[in-house]
TORDOZA-572136 format. One line per 5 residues: number of its first residue (from 1); their letters; for each residue x, y, z of C-alpha. Coordinates in steps of 0.5 Angstrom, whole numbers, plus 500, padded with zeros to 3 digits. Layout:
N
NUM) A) X,Y,Z; ...
//
This chain:
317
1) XXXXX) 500,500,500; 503,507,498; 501,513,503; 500,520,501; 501,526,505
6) XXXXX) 501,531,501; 496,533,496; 500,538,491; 506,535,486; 506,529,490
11) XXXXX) 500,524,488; 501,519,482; 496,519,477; 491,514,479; 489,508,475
16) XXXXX) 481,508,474; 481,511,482; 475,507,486; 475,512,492; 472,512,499
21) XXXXX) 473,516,504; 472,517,512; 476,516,518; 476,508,519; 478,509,526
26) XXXXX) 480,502,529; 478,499,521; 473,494,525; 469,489,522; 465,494,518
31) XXXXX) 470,497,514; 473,491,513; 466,490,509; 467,498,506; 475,496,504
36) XXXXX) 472,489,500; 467,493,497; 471,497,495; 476,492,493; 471,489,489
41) XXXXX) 470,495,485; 477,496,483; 478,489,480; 471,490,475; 474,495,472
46) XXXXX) 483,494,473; 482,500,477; 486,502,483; 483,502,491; 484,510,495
51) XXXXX) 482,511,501; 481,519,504; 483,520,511; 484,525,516; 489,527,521
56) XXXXX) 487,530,526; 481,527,527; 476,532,524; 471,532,530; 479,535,534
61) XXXXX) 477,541,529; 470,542,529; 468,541,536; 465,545,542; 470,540,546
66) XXXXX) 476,537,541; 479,533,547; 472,529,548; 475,524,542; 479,518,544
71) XXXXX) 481,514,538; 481,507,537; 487,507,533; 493,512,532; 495,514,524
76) XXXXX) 500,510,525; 496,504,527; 490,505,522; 496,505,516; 499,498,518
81) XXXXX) 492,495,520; 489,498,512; 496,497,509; 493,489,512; 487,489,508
86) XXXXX) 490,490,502; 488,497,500; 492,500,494; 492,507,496; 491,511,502
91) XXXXX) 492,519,502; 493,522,510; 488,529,509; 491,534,513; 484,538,516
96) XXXXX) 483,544,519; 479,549,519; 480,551,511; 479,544,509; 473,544,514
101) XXXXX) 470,551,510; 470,550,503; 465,549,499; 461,543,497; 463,544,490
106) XXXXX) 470,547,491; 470,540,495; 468,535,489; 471,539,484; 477,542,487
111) XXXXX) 479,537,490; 476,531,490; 476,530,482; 483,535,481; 486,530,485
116) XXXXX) 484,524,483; 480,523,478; 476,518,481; 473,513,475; 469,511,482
121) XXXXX) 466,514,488; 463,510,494; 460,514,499; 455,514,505; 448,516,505
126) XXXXX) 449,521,510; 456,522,507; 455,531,509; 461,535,506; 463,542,505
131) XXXXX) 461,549,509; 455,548,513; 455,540,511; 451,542,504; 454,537,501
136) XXXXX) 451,530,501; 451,523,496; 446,527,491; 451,533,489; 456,528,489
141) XXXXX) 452,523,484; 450,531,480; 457,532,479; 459,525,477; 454,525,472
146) XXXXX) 458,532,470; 465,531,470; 465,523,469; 465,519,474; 460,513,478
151) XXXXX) 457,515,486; 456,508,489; 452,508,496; 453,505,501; 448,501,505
156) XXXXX) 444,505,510; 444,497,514; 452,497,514; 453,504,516; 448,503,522
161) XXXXX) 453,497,524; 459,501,523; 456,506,527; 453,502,533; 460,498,532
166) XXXXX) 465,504,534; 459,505,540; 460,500,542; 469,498,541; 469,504,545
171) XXXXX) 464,503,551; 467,495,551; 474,497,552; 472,502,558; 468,498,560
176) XXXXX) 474,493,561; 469,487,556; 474,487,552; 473,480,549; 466,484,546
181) XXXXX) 471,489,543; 476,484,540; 469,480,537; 468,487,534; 474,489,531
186) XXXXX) 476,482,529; 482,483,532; 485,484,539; 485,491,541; 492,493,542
191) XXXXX) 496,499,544; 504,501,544; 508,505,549; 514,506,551; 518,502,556
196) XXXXX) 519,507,563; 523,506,569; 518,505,575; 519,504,583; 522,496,582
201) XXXXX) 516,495,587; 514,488,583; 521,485,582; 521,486,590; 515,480,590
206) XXXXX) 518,477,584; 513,480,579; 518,484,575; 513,489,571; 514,494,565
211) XXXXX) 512,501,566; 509,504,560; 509,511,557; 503,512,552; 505,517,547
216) XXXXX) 498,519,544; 494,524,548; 489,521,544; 489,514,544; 484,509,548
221) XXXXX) 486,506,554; 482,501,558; 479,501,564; 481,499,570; 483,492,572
226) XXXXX) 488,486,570; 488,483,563; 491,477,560; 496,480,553; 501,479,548
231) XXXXX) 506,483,548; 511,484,541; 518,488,541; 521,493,537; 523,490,530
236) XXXXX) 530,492,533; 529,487,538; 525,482,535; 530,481,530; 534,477,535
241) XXXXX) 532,470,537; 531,471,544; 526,476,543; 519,474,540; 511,475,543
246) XXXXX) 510,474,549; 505,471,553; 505,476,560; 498,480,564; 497,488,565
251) XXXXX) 494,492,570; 492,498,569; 490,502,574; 492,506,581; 496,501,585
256) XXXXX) 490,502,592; 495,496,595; 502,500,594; 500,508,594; 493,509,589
261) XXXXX) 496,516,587; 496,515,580; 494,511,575; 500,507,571; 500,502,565
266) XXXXX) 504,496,567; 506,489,565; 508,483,567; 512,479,562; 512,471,563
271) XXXXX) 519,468,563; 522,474,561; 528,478,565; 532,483,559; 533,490,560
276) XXXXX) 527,494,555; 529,500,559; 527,506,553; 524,500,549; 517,501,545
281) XXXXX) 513,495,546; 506,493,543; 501,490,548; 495,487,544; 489,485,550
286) XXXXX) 486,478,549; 482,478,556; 479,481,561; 482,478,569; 479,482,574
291) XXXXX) 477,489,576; 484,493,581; 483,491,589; 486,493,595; 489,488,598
296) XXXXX) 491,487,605; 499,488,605; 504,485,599; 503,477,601; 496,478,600
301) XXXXX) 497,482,593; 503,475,591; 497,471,592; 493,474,588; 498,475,582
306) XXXXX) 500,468,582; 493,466,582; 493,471,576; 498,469,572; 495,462,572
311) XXXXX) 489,465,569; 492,469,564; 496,462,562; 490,457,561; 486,463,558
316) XX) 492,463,553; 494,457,552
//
């Protein structure tokens, strides 16, 4: 898959473009259906698949309180996960308020037929666009007929389910049903973070634990609690042989037995003892273990987190 970043002087001249546009986040089980329509589009007619997105999200732009939105996957991981799904093309639009505020037949003409010549456009029903959202799926099928190109709807059932699954991927993952979400993502939801030095509290009881540092602002953390994970190193890591995935267990949370002052991602990684200090690592979550409890001192919370550990190893076996 090629991305694009810039507009002027650096697309290439699509072949037969089939073009949607949106922001797929989290590319779940109803994009997947998007991007197979959009597949099956291209291959009648040799053509080339293109999907337009935004960076930042537009709701961070257009909203009363832009920093309501948490994403499910960041730029960089919406790029792997579409570049999985076998898309051709993917053009990253920059949107501000000047993107936001042109005209709905600036939008068609100047920018979506100038740039990319689409052979065909499949858009949403509802797919509002241009100043004051005036745009819509007619003024697109007018300006097709016009300059040359077919709008193809998407049905009103599918973007009901995407629309009810992102709802739901969100309220899952805060909600810790995390088995819910994955179903719908149909696949685990994972997050990566920077391995940061903590207070070695969990070595002291022989649970040694990555702290994490989670770059993205944006990014949607899970509740609260202990979950089974997959963690995968760095790819300068994993090309030794002595790091692949591993098999370990997360908690997320303020730590109510040791202090419950702030709240840490940390990571238990099974049969494992190398220095990743600084280390990017990616956690995918597989299962929901328990919610955070307080426990009566560290004998107690050892107990606990050995019987966790079992948990986690069984689930995952």
């Amino acid at each position: 898959m090629k991305v694009h970043h810039e507009l002027v002087g650096a697309l290439p001249e699509f072949r037969n473009a089939v073009v949607t546009i949106g922001t797929f986040d989290g590319v779940h089980k109803g994009h997947q259906q998007i991007i197979a329509q959009l597949k099956e589009e291209a291959q009648k007619i040799d053509g080339e698949t293109v999907i337009i997105t935004f960076n930042p999200h537009p709701r961070k732009i257009i909203s009363s309180v832009p920093g309501d939105i948490k994403l499910l996957t960041t730029l960089s991981e919406k790029i792997s996960l579409l570049e999985q799904a076998g898309v051709d093309h993917l053009v990253v639009i920059p949107f501000d308020h000047a993107f936001a505020n042109q005209s709905a037949e600036s939008y068609i003409k100047d920018f979506l037929y100038h740039y990319f010549k689409p052979k065909t456009v499949i858009i949403g029903y509802d797919h509002r666009f241009g100043k004051g959202r005036v745009g819509d799926y007619h003024l697109l099928e007018k300006y097709g007929a016009d300059l040359g190109f077919n709008v193809k709807e998407i049905s009103e059932e599918l973007l009901h389910e995407i629309t009810i699954s992102s709802t739901r991927i969100r309220q899952s993952i805060l909600q810790t049903a995390i088995e819910t979400a994955n179903q719908l993502l149909g696949y685990p939801y994972f997050f990566k973070g920077v391995v940061i030095e903590g207070n070695k509290l969990g070595r002291t009881i022989g649970y040694p634990t990555a702290n994490l540092h989670i770059a993205s602002e944006d990014k949607l953390i899970p509740g609260n609690g202990v979950y089974a994970v997959e963690i995968t190193f760095s790819s300068t890591l994993s090309a030794d042989s002595t790091y692949s995935k591993k098999k370990g267990m997360m908690n997320i949370g303020i730590r109510p037995t040791i202090d419950g002052k702030k709240r840490v991602i940390e990571v238990n990684i099974f049969d494992f003892d190398q220095d990743i200090y600084g280390q990017t690592i990616e956690i995918a979550i597989l299962h929901y273990l328990r919610g955070e409890v307080k426990f009566n001192g560290m004998d107690e919370l050892k107990d606990q987190l050995h019987k966790d550990k079992m948990q986690a190893i069984e689930l995952m076996s």
